[in-house]
PyMOL commands that place a pseudoatom at each C-alpha (Angstrom):
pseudoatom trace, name=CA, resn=UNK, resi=1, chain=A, elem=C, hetatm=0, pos=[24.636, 23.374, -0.256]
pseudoatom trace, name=CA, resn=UNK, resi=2, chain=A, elem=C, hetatm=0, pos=[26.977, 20.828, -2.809]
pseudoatom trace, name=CA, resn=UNK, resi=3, chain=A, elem=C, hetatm=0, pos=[25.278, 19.537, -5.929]
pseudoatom trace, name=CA, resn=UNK, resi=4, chain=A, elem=C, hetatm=0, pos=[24.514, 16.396, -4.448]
pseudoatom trace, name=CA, resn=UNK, resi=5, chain=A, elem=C, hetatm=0, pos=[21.707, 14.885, -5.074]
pseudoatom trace, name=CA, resn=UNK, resi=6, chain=A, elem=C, hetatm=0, pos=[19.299, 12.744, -3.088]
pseudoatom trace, name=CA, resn=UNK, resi=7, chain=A, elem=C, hetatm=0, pos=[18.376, 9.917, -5.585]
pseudoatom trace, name=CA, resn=UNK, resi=8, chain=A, elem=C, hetatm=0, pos=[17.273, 6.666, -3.730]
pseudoatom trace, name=CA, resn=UNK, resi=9, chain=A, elem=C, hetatm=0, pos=[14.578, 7.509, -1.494]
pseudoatom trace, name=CA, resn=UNK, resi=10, chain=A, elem=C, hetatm=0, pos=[11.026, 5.877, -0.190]
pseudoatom trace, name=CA, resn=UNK, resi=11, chain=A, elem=C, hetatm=0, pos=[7.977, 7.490, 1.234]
pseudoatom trace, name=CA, resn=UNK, resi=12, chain=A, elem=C, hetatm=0, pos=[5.419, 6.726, 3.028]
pseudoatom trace, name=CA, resn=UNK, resi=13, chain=A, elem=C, hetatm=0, pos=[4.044, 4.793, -0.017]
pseudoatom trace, name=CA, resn=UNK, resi=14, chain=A, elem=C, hetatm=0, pos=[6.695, 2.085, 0.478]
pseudoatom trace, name=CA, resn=UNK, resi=15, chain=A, elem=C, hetatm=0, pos=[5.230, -0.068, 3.385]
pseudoatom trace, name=CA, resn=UNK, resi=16, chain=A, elem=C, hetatm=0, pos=[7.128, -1.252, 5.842]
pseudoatom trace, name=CA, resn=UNK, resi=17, chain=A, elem=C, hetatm=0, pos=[9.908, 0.420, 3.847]
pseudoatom trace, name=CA, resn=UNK, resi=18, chain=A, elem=C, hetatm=0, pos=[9.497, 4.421, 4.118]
pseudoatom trace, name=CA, resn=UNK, resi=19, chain=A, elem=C, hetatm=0, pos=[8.224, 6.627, 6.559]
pseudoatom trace, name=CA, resn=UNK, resi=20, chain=A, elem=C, hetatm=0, pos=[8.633, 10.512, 5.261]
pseudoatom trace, name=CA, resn=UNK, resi=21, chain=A, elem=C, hetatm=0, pos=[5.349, 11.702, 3.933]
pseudoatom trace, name=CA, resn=UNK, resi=22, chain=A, elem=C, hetatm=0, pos=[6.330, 13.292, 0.546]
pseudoatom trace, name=CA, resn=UNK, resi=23, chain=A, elem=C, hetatm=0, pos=[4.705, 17.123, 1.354]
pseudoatom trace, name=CA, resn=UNK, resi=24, chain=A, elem=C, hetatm=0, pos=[7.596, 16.927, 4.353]
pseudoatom trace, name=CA, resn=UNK, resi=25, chain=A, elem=C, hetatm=0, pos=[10.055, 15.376, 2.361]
pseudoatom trace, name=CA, resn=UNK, resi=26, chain=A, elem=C, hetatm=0, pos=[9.859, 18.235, -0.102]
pseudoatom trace, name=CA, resn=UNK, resi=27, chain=A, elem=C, hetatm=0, pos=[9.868, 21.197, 2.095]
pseudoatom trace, name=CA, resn=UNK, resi=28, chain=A, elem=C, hetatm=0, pos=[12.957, 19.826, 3.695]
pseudoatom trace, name=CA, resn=UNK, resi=29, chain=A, elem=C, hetatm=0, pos=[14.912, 19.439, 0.272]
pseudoatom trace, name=CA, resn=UNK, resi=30, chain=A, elem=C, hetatm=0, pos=[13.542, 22.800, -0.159]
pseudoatom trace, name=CA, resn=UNK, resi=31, chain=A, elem=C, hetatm=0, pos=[14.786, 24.436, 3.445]
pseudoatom trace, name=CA, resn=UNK, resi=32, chain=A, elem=C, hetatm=0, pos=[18.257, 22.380, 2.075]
pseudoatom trace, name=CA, resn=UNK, resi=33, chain=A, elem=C, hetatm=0, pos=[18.311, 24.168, -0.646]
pseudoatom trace, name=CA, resn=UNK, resi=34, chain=A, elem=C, hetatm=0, pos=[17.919, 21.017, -2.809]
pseudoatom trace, name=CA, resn=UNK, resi=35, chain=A, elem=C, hetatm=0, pos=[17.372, 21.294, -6.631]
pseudoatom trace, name=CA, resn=UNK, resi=36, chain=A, elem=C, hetatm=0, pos=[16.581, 17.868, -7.779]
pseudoatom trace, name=CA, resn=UNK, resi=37, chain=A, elem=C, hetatm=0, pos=[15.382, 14.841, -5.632]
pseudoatom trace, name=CA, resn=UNK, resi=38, chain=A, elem=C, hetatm=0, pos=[14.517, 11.667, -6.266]
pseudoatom trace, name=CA, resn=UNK, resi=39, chain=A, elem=C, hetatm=0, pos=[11.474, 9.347, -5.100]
pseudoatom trace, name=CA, resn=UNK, resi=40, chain=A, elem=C, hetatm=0, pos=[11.907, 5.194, -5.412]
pseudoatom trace, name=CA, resn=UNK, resi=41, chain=A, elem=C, hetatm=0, pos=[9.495, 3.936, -4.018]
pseudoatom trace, name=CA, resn=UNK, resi=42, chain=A, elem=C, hetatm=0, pos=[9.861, 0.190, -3.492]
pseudoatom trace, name=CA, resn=UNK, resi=43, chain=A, elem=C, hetatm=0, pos=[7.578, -1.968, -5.979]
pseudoatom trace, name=CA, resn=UNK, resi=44, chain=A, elem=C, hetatm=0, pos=[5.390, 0.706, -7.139]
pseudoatom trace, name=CA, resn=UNK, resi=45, chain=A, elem=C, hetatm=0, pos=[4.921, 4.176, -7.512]
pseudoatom trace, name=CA, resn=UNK, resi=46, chain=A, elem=C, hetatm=0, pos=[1.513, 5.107, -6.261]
pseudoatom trace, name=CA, resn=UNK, resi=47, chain=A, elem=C, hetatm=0, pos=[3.503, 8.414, -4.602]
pseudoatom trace, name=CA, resn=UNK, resi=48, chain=A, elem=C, hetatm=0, pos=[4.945, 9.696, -8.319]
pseudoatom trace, name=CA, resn=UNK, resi=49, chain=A, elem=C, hetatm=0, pos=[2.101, 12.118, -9.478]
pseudoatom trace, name=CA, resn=UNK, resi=50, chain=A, elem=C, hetatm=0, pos=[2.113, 13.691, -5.878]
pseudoatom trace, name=CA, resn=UNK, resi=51, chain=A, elem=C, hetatm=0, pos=[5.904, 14.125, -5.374]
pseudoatom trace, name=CA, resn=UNK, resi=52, chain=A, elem=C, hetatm=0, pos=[6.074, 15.755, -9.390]
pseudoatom trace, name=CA, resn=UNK, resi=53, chain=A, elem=C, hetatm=0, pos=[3.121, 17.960, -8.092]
pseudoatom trace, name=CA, resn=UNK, resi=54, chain=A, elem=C, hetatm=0, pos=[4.737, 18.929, -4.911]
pseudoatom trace, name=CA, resn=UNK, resi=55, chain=A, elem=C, hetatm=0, pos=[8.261, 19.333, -6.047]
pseudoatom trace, name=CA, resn=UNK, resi=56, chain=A, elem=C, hetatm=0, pos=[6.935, 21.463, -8.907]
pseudoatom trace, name=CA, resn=UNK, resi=57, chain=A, elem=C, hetatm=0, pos=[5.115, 23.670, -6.471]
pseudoatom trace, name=CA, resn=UNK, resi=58, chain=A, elem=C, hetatm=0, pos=[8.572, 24.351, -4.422]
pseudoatom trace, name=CA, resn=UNK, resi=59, chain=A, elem=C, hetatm=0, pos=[10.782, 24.703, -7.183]
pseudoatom trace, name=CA, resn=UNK, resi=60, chain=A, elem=C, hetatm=0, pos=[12.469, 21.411, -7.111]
pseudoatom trace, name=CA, resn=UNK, resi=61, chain=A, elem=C, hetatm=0, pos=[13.273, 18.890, -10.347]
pseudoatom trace, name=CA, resn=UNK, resi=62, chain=A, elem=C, hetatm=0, pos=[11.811, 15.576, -9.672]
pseudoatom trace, name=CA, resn=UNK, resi=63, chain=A, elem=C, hetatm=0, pos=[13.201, 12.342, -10.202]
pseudoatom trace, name=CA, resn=UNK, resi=64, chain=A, elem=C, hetatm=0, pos=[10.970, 9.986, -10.036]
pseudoatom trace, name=CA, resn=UNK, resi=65, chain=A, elem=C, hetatm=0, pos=[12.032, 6.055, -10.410]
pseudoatom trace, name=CA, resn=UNK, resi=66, chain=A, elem=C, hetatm=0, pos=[11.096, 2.963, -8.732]
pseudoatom trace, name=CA, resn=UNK, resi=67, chain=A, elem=C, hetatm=0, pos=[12.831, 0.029, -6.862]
pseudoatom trace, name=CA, resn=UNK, resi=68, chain=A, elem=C, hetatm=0, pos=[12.046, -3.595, -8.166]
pseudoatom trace, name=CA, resn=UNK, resi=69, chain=A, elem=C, hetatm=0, pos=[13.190, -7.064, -7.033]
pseudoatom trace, name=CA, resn=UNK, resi=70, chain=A, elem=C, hetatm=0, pos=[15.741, -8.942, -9.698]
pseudoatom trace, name=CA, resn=UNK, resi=71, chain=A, elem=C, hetatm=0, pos=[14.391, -12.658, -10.037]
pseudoatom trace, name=CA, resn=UNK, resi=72, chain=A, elem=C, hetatm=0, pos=[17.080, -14.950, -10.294]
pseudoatom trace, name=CA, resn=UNK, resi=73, chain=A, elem=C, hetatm=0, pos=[14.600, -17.149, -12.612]
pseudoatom trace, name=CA, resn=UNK, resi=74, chain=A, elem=C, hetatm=0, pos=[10.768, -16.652, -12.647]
pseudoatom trace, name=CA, resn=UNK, resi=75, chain=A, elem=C, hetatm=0, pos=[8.748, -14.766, -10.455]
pseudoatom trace, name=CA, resn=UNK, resi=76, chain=A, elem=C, hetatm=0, pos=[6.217, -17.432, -9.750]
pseudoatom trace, name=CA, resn=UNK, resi=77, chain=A, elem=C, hetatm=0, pos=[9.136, -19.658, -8.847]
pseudoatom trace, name=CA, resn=UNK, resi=78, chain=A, elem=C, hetatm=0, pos=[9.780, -18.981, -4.949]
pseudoatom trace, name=CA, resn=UNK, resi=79, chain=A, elem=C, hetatm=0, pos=[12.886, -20.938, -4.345]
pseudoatom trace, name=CA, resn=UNK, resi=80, chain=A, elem=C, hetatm=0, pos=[13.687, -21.512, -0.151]
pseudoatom trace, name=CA, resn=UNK, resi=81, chain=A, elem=C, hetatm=0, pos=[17.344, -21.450, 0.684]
pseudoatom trace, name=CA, resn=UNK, resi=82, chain=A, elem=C, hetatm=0, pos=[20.361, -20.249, -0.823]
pseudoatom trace, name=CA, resn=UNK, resi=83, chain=A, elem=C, hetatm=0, pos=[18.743, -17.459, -3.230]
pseudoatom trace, name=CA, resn=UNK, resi=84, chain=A, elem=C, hetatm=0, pos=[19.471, -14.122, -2.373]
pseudoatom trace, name=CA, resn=UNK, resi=85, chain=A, elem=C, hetatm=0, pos=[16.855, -11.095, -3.605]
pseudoatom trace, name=CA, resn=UNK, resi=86, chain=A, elem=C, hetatm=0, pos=[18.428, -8.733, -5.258]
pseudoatom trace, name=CA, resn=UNK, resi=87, chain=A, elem=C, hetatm=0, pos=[17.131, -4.972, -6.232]
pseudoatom trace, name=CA, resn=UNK, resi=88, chain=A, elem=C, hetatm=0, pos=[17.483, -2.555, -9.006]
pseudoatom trace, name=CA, resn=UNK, resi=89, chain=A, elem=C, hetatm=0, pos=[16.166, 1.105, -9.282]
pseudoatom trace, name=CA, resn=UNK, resi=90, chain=A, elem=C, hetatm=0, pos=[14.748, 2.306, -12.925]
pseudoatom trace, name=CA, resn=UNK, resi=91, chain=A, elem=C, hetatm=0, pos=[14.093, 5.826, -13.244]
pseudoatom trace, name=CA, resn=UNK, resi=92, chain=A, elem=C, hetatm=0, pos=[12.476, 7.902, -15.684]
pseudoatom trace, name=CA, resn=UNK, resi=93, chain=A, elem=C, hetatm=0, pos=[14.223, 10.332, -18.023]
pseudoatom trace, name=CA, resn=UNK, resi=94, chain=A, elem=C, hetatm=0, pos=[10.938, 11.215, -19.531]
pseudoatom trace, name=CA, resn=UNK, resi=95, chain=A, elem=C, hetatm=0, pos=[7.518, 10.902, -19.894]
pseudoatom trace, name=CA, resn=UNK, resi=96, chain=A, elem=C, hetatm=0, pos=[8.343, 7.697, -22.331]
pseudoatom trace, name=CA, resn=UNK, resi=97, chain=A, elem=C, hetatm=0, pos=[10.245, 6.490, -19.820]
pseudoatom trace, name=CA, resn=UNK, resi=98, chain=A, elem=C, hetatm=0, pos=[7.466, 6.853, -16.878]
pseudoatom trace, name=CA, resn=UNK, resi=99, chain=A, elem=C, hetatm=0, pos=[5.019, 5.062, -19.347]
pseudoatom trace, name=CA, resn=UNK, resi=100, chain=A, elem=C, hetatm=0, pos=[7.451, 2.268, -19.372]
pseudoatom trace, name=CA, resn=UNK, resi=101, chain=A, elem=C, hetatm=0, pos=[7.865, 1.932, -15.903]
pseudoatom trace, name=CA, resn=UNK, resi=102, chain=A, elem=C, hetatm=0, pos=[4.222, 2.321, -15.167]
pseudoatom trace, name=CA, resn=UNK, resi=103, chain=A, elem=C, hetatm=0, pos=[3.827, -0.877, -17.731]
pseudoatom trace, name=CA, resn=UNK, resi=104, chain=A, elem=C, hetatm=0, pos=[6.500, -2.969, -15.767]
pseudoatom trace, name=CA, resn=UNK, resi=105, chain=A, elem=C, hetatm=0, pos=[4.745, -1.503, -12.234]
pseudoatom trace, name=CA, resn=UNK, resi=106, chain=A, elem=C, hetatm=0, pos=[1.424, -2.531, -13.624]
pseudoatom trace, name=CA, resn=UNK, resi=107, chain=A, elem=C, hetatm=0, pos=[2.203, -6.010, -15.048]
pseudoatom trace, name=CA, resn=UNK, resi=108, chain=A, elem=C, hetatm=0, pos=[3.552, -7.250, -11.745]
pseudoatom trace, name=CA, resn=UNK, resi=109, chain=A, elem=C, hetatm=0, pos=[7.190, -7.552, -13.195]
pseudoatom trace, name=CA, resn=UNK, resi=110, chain=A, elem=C, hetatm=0, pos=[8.296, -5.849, -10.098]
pseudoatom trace, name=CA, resn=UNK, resi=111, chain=A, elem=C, hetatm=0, pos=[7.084, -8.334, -7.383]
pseudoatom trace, name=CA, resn=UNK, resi=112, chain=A, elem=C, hetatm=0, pos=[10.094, -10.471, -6.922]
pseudoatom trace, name=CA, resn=UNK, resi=113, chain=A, elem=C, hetatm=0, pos=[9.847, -13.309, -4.114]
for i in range(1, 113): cmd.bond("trace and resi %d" % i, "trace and resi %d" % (i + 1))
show_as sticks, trace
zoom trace
């Protein structure tokens, strides 16, 4: 297998987004021959402890991030034509960075429209 690697991905944790249930997801990056793979859920990351525990347990670096809606103003402002939601994925390099997206998760930063 190439050194490519799988970075924007949702689970079963992003409703009505994802589908793949991570302990699948992982044994397939496995049987791939994957070594890193990446988890973004979309507006949260409820899934992150159980993909790092599960890609730990096959051999596999996790990446764990998260995709969040970019407000064009505020959040609370919910504007009805001619705005356009955009997205951005944050990931964590380490555990300072996980603590700072669980903070922006937490507070609601990540709702969007």
């Amino acid at each position: 297998m190439s050194s490519f690697v799988h970075l924007h991905n949702h689970s079963d944790y992003s409703l009505l987004d994802g589908a793949v249930r991570i302990p699948w997801y992982v044994e397939e990056c496995k049987k791939y021959g994957m070594k890193h793979v990446g988890l973004t859920d979309h507006g949260n990351i409820f899934g992150a402890l159980h993909f790092e525990q599960a890609c730990h347990a096959a051999g596999i670096n996790p990446v764990v991030g998260c995709e969040v809606y970019v407000a064009p103003g505020s959040r609370f402002i919910k504007p009805t034509s001619g705005v356009k939601n955009y997205h951005m994925v944050h990931y964590c390099r380490n555990e300072t960075g996980y603590r700072n997206l669980m903070a922006l998760v937490s507070k609601g930063y990540t709702e969007g429209f």
